[in-house]
Backbone bond lengths (Angstrom), bond angles and torsions (degrees), N, CA, C in turn:
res aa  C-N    CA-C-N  psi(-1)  N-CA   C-N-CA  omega(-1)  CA-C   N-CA-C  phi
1 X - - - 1.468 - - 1.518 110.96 -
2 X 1.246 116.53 -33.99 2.246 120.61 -172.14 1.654 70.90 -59.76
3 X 1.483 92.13 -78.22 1.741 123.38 -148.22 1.793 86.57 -25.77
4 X 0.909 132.82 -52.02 1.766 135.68 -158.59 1.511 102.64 -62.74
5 X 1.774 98.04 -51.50 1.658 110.48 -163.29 1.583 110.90 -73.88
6 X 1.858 118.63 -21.30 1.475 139.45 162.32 1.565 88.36 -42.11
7 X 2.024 91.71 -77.29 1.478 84.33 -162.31 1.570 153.26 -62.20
8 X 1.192 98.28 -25.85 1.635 136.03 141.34 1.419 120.13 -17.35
9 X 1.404 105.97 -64.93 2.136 123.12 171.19 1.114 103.01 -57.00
10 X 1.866 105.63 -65.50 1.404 114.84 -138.94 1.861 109.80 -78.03
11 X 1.349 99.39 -40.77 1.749 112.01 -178.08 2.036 95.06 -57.06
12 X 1.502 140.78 -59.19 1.413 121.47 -177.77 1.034 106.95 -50.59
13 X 1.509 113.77 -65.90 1.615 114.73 -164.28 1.269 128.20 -40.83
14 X 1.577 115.31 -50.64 1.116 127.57 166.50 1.830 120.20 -43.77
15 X 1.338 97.96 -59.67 1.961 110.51 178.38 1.890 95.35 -24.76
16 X 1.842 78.51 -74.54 1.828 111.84 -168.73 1.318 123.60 -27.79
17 X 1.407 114.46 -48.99 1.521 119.03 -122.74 2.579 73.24 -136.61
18 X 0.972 118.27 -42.89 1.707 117.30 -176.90 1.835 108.91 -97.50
19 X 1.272 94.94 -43.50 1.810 107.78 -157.86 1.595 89.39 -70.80
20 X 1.361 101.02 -70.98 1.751 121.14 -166.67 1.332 129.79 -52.91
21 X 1.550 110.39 -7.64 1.635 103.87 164.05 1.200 105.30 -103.26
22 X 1.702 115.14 -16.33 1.807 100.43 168.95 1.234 104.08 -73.54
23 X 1.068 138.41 -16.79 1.805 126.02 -152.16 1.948 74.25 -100.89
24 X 1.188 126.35 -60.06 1.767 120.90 -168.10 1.544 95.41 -41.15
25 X 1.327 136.53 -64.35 1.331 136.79 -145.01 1.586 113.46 -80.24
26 X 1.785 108.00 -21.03 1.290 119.48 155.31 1.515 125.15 -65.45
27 X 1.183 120.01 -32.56 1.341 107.57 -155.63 1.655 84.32 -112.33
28 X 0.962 117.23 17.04 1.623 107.83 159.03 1.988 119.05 -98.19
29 X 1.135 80.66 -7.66 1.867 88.52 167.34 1.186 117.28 -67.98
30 X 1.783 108.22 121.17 1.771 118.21 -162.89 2.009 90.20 -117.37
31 X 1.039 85.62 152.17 1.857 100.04 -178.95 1.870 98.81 -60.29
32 X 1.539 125.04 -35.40 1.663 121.70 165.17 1.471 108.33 -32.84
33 X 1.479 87.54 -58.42 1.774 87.92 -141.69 1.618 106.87 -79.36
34 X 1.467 112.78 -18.54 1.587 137.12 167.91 1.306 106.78 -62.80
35 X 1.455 129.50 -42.55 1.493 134.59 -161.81 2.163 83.50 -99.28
36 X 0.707 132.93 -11.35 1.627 120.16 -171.00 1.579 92.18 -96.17
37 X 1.359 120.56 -58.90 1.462 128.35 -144.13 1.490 99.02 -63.72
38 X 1.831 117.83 -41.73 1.296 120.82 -168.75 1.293 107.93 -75.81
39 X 1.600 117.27 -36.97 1.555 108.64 -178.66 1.920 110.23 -78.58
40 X 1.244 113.38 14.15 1.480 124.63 179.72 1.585 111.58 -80.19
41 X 1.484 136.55 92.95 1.526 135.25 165.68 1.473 106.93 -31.62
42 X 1.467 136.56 -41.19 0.864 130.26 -124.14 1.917 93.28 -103.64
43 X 1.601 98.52 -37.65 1.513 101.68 171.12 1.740 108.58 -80.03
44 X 0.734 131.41 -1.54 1.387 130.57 159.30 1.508 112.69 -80.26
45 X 0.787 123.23 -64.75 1.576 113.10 166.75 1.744 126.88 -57.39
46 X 1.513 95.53 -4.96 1.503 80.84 -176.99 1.956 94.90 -107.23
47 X 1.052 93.61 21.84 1.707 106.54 170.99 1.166 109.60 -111.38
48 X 1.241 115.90 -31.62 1.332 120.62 179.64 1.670 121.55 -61.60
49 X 1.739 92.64 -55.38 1.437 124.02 143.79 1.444 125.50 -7.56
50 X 1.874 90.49 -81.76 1.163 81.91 -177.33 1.984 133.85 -108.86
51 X 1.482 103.21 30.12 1.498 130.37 167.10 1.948 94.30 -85.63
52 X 1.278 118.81 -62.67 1.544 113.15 -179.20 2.021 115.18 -48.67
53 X 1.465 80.68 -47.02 1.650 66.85 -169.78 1.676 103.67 -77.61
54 X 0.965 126.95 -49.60 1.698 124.81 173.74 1.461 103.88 -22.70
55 X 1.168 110.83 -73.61 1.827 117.61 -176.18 1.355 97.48 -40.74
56 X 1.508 136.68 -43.28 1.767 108.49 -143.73 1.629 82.70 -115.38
57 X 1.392 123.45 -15.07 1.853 109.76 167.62 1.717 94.45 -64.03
58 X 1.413 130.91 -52.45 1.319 125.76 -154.33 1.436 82.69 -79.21
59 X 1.015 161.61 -87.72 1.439 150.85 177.37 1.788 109.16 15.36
60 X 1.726 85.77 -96.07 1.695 83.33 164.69 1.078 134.63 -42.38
61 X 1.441 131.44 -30.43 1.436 126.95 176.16 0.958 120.53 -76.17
62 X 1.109 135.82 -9.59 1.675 135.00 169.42 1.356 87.77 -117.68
63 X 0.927 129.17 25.92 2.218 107.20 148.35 1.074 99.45 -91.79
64 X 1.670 116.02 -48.41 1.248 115.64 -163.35 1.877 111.05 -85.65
65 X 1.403 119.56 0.28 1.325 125.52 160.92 1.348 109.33 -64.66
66 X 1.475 111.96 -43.37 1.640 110.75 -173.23 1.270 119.52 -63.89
67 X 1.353 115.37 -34.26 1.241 134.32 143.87 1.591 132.24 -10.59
68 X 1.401 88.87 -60.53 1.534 121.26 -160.66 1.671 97.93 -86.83
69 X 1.587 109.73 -42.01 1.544 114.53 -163.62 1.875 89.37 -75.70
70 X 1.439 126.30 -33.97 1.598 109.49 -175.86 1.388 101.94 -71.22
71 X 1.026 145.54 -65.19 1.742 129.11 164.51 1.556 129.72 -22.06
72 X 1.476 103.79 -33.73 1.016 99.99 -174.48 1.476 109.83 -90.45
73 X 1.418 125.83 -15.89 1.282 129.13 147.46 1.369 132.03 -70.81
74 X 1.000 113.02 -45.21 1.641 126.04 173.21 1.608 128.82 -85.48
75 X 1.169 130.38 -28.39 1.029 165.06 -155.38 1.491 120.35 -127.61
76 X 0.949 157.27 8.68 1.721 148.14 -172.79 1.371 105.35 -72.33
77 X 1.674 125.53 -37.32 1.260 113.36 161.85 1.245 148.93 -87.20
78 X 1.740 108.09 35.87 1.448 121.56 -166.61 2.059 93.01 -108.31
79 X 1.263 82.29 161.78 1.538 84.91 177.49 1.341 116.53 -74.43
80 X 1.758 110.53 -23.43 1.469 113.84 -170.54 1.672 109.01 -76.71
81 X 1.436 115.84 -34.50 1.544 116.00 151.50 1.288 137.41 -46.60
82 X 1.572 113.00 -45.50 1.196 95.70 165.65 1.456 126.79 -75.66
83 X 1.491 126.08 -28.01 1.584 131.61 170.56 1.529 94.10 -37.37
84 X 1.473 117.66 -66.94 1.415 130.57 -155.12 1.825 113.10 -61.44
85 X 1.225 96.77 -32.61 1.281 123.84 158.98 1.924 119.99 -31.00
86 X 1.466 73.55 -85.78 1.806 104.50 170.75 1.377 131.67 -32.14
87 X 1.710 84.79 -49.67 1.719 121.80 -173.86 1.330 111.22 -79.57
88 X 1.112 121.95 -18.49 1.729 127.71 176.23 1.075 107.13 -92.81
89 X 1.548 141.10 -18.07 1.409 132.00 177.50 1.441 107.80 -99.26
90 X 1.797 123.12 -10.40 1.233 111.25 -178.89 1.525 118.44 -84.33
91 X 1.300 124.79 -11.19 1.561 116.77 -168.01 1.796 89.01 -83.05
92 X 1.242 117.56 -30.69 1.745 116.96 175.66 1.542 108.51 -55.20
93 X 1.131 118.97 -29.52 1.490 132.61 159.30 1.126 160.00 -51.91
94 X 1.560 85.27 -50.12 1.740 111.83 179.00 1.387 113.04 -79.14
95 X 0.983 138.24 152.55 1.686 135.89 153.04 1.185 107.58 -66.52
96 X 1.692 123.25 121.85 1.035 132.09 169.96 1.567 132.96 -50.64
97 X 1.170 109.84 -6.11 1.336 107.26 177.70 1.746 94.37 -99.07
98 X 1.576 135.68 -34.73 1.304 120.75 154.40 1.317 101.77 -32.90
99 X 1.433 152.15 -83.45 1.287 161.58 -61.16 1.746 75.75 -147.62
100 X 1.449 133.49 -46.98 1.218 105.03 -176.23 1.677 122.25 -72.89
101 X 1.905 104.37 -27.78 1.388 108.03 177.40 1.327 112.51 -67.97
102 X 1.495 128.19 -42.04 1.286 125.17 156.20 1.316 129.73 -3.00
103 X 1.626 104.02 -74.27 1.455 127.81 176.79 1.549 120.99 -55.19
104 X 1.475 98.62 -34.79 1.426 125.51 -178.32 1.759 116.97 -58.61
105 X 1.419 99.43 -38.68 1.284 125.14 -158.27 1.094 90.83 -105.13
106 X 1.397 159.98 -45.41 0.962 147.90 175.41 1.502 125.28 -95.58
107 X 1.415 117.04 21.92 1.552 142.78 -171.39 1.219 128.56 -118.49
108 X 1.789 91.87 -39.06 1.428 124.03 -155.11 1.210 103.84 -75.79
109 X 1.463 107.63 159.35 1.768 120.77 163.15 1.513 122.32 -30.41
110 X 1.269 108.01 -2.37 1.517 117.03 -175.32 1.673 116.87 -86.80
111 X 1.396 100.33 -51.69 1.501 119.51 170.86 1.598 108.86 -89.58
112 X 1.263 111.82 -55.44 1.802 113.30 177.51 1.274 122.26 -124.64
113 X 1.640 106.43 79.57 1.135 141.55 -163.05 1.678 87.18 -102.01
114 X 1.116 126.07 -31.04 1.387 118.98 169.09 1.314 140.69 -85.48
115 X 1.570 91.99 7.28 1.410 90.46 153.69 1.818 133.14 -109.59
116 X 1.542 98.98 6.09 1.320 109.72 175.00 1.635 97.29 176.50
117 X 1.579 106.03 -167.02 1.500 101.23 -152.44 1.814 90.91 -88.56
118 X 1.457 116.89 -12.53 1.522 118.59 -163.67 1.710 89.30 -113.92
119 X 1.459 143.56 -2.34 1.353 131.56 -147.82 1.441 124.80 43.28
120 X 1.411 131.91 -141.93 1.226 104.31 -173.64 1.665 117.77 -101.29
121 X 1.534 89.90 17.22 2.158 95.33 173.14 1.633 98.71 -71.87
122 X 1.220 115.53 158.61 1.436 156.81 152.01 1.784 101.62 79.86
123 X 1.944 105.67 42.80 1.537 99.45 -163.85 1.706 70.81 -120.97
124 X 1.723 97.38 -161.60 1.258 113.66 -176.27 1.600 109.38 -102.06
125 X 1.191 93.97 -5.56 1.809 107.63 154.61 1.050 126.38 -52.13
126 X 1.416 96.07 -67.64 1.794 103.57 166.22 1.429 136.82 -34.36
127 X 1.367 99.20 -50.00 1.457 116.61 172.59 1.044 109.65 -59.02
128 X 1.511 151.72 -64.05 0.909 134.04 152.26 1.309 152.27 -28.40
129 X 1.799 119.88 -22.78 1.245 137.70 -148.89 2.127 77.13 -106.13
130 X 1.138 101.97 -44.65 1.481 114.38 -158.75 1.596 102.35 -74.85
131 X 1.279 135.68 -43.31 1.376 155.38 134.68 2.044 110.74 -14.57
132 X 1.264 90.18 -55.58 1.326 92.27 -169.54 1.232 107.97 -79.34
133 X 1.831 120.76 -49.31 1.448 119.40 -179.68 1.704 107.67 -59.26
134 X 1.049 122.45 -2.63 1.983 113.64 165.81 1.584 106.57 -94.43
135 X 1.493 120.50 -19.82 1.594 99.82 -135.99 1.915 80.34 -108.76
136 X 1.714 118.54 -36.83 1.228 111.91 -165.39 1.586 123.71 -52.02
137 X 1.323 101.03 -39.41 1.646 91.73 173.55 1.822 131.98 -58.26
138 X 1.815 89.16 -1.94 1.711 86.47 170.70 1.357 108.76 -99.50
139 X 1.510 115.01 -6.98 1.935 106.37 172.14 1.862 93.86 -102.28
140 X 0.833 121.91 -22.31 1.812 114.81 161.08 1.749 106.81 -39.04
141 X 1.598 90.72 -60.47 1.817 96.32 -152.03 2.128 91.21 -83.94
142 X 1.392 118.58 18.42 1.168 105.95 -172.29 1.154 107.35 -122.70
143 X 2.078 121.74 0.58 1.169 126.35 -158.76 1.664 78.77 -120.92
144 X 1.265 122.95 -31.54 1.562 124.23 -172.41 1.414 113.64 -68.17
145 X 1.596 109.68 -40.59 2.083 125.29 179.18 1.885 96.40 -64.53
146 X 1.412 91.38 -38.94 1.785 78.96 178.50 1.397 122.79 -80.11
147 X 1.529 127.15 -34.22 1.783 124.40 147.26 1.406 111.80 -27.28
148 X 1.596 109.13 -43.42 1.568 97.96 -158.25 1.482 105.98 -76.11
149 X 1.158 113.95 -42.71 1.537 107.69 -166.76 1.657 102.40 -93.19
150 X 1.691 127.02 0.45 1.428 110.67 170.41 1.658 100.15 -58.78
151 X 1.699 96.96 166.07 1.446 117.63 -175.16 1.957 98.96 -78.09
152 X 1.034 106.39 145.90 1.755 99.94 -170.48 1.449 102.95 -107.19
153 X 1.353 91.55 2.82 1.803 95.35 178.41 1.143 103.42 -70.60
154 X 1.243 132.24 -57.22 1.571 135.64 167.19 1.490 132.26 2.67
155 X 1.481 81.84 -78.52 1.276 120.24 174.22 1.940 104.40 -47.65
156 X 1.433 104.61 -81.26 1.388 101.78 163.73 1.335 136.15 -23.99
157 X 1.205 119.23 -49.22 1.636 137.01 -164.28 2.015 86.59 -79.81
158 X 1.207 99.07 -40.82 1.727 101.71 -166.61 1.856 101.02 -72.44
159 X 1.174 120.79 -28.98 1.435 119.18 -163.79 1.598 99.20 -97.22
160 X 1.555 122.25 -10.24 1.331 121.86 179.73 1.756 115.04 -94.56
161 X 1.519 94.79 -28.39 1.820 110.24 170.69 1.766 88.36 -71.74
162 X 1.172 151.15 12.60 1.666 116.14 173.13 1.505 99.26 126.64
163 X 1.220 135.81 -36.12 1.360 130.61 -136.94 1.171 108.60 -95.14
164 X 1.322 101.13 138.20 1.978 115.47 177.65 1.843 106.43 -62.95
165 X 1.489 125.83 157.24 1.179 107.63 171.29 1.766 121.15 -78.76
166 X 1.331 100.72 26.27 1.799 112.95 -179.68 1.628 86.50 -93.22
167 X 1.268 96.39 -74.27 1.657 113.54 -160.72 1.671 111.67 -60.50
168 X 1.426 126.33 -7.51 1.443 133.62 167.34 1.483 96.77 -82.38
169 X 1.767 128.91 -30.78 1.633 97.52 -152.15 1.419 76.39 -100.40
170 X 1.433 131.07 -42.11 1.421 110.57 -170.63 1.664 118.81 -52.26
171 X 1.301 117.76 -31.91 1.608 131.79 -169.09 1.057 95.28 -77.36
172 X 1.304 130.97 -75.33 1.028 139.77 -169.14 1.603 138.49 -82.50
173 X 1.256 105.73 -52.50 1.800 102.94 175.35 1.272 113.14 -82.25
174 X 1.188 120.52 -18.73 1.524 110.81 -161.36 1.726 115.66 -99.59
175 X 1.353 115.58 -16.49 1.405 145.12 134.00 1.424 107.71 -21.23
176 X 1.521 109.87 -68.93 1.229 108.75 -165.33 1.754 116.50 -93.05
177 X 1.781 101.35 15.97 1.440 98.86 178.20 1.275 109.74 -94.50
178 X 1.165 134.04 -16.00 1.778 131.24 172.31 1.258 110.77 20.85
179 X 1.218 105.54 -89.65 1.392 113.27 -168.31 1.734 120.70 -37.25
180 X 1.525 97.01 -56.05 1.519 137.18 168.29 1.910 93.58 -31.57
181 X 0.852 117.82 -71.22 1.607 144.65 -152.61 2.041 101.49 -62.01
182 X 1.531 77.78 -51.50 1.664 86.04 174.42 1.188 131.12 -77.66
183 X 1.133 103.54 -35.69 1.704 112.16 173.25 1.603 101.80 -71.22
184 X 1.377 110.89 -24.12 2.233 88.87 -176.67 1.028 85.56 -87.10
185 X 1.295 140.56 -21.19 1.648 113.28 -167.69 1.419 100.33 -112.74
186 X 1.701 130.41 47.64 0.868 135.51 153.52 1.589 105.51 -107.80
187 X 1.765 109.17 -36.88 1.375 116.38 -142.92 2.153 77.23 -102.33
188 X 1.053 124.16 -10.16 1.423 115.94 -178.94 1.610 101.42 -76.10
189 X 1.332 94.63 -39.71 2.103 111.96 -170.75 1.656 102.01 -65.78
190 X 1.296 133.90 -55.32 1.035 143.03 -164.16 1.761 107.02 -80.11
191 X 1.643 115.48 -28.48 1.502 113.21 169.18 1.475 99.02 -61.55
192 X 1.236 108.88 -50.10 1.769 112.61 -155.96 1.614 110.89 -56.07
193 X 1.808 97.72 -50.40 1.476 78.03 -176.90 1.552 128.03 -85.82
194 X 1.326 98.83 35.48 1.624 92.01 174.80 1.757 105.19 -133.91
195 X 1.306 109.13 13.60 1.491 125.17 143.08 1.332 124.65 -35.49
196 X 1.358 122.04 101.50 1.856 132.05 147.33 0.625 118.12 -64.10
197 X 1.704 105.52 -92.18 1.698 122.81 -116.73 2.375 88.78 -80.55
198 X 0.992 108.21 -28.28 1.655 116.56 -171.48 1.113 102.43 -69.65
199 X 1.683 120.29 -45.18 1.314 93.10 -150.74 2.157 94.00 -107.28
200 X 1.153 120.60 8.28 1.311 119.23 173.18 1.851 105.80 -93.87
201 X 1.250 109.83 -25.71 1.805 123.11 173.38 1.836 85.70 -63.60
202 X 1.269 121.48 -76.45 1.471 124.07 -175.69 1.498 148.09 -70.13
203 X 1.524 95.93 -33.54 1.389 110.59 171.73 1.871 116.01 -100.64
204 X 1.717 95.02 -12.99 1.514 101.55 -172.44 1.674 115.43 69.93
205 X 1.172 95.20 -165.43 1.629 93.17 -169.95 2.025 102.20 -139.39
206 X 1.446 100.06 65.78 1.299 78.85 174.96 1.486 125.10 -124.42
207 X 1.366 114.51 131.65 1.271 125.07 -153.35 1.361 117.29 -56.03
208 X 1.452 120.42 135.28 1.387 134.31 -170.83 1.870 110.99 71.28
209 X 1.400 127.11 -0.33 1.115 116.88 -156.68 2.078 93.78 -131.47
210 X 1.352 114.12 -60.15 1.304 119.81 174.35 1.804 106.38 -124.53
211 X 1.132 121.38 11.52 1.569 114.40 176.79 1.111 102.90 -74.53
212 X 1.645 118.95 133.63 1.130 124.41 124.81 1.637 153.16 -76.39
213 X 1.790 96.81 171.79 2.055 74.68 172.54 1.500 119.06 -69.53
214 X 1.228 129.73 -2.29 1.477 115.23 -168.47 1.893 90.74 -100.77
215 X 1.289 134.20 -37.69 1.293 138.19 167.56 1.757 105.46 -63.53
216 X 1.145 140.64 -20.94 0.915 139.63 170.47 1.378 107.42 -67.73
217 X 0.990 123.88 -86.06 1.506 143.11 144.01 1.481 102.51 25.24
218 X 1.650 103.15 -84.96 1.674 117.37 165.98 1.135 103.93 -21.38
219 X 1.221 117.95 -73.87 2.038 126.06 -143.36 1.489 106.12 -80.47
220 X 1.497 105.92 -22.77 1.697 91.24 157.77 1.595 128.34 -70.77
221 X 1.680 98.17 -43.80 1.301 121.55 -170.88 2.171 91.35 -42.51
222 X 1.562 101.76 -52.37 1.324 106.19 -144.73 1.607 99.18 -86.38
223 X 1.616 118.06 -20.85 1.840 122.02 162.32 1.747 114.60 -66.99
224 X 1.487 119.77 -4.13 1.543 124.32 -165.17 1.179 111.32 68.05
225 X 1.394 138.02 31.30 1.098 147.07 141.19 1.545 131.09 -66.85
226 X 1.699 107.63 50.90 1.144 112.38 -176.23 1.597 115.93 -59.86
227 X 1.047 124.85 -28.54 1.787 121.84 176.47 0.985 99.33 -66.48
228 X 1.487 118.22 -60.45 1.909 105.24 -160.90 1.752 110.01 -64.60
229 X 1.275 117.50 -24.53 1.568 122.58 -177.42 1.452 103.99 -67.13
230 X 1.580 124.80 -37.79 1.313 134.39 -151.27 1.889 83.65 -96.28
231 X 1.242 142.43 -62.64 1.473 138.41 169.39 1.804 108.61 -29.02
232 X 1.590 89.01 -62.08 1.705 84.98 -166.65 1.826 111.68 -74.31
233 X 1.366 113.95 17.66 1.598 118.51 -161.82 1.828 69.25 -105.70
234 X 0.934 100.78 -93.61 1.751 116.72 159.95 1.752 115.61 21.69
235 X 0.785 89.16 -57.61 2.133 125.90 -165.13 1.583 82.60 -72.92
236 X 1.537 105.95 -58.31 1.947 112.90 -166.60 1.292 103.12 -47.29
237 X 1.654 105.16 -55.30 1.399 99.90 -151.66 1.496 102.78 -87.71
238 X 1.355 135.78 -4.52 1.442 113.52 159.80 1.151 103.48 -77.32
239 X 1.511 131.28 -41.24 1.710 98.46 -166.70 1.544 94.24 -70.51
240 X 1.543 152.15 -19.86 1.374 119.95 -168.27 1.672 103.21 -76.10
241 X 1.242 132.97 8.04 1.127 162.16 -162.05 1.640 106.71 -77.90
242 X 1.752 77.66 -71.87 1.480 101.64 177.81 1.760 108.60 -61.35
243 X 1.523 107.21 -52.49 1.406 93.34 -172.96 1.584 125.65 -68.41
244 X 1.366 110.36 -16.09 1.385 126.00 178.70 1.589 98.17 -78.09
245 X 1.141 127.53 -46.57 1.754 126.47 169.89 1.516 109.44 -38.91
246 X 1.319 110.63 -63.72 1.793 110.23 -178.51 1.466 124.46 -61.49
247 X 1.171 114.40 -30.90 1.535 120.79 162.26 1.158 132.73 -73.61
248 X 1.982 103.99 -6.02 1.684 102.65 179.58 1.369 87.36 -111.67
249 X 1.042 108.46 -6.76 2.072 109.83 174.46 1.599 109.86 -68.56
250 X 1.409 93.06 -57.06 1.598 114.92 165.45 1.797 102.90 -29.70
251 X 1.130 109.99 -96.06 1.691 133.09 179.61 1.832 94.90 -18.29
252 X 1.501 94.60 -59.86 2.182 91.04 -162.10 1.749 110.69 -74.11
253 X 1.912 106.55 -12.67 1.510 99.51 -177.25 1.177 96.02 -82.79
254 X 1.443 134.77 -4.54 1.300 125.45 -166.22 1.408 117.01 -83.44
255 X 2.269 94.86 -42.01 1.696 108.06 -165.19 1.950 90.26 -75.81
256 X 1.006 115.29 -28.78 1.428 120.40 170.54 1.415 115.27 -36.28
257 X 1.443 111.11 -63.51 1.250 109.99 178.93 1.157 146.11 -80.77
């Protein structure tokens, strides 16, 4: 009887409220706005855009996860762990447009004014820098679930043969995080490219140079370019499609093996 009344809630709500604005935003795609968006330079580069910067924010986020996962093995009782700790659950927190002025303010022509007349805001730097400060705390918290459940015998057996605690996690734990490794730098790639409010506060939105598809998106939405917004929304959600495909590929080559 629950199990019925679960299913009962959960099966509409779900359709309604997850299924039904992808299926609304699909079936409003007209052959215009399909035949405009593709012959558009401007949405090609902001794919281009935003496939480059995704890759090198998710890049960084799992260097600096690996980072994060030897502290979190070696380290939990240092002060610099717990800061680091702290600091990975707050960008999940913050409102991204805080999180883009942030970046702004500490990026900006104010501090690195020497490297151009704006520092490194409104470049393709930004986009990336702004990308990464949302997406890393999901390859942080994905390199840390895999510390927890590695075998610690390992580790032990490795630090009693000779080994520094550098040369145990590289030899040893991090070998056996694969799975671990791919999934943050699947789930860092797939936060990034569906990044706003951070990286248009920081990187801005300018076309062919720092636009993205989700800022693209905007500037049609906001020119009355409902076809081309509804194509390039379109475009999003197959590639998040795609990236959600490799990570559940990921998951079944694993139970496979």
């Amino acid at each position: 009887m629950r199990r019925n009344l679960v299913e009962a809630v959960f099966v509409p709500l779900f359709l309604f409220l997850v299924v039904f604005p992808v299926v609304a935003l699909l079936f409003h795609l007209n052959p215009e706005g399909i035949r405009r968006t593709l012959a558009d330079s401007f949405f090609w580069m902001s794919v281009k855009n935003t496939i480059l910067a995704a890759l090198a924010a998710a890049a960084l986020s799992l260097f600096l996860a690996v980072g994060f996962g030897y502290y979190h093995l070696f380290k939990q009782h240092s002060y610099f762990y717990r800061l680091a700790n702290l600091m990975n659950d707050l960008p999940i927190a913050l409102p991204h447009t805080v999180a883009g002025l942030a970046l702004l303010l500490a990026f900006g022509r104010k501090t690195m004014g020497f490297l151009g007349s704006t520092g490194l805001a409104f470049t393709l730097t930004a986009v990336v820098l702004a990308m990464f400060f949302v997406s890393y705390p999901l390859a942080a918290r994905a390199l840390a679930a895999a510390v927890d459940r590695m075998e610690k015998e390992l580790i032990e057996v490795a630090r009693t043969l000779g080994d520094t605690p550098v040369e145990a996690y590289f030899k040893v734990a991090l070998p056996t995080m694969g799975e671990a490794l791919f999934a943050g730098f699947i789930l860092a790639f797939s936060r990034s490219i569906s990044e706003f409010a951070a990286v248009i506060m920081f990187g801005g939105n300018l076309p062919a140079r720092t636009q993205v598809l989700a800022s693209y998106v905007f500037t049609k939405v906001e020119e009355g370019e409902l076809g081309m917004a509804v194509t390039a929304s379109a475009f999003c959600i197959l590639l998040s499609l795609v990236v959600v495909s490799l990570l559940w590929l990921g998951k079944v080559g694993k139970q496979r093996a």
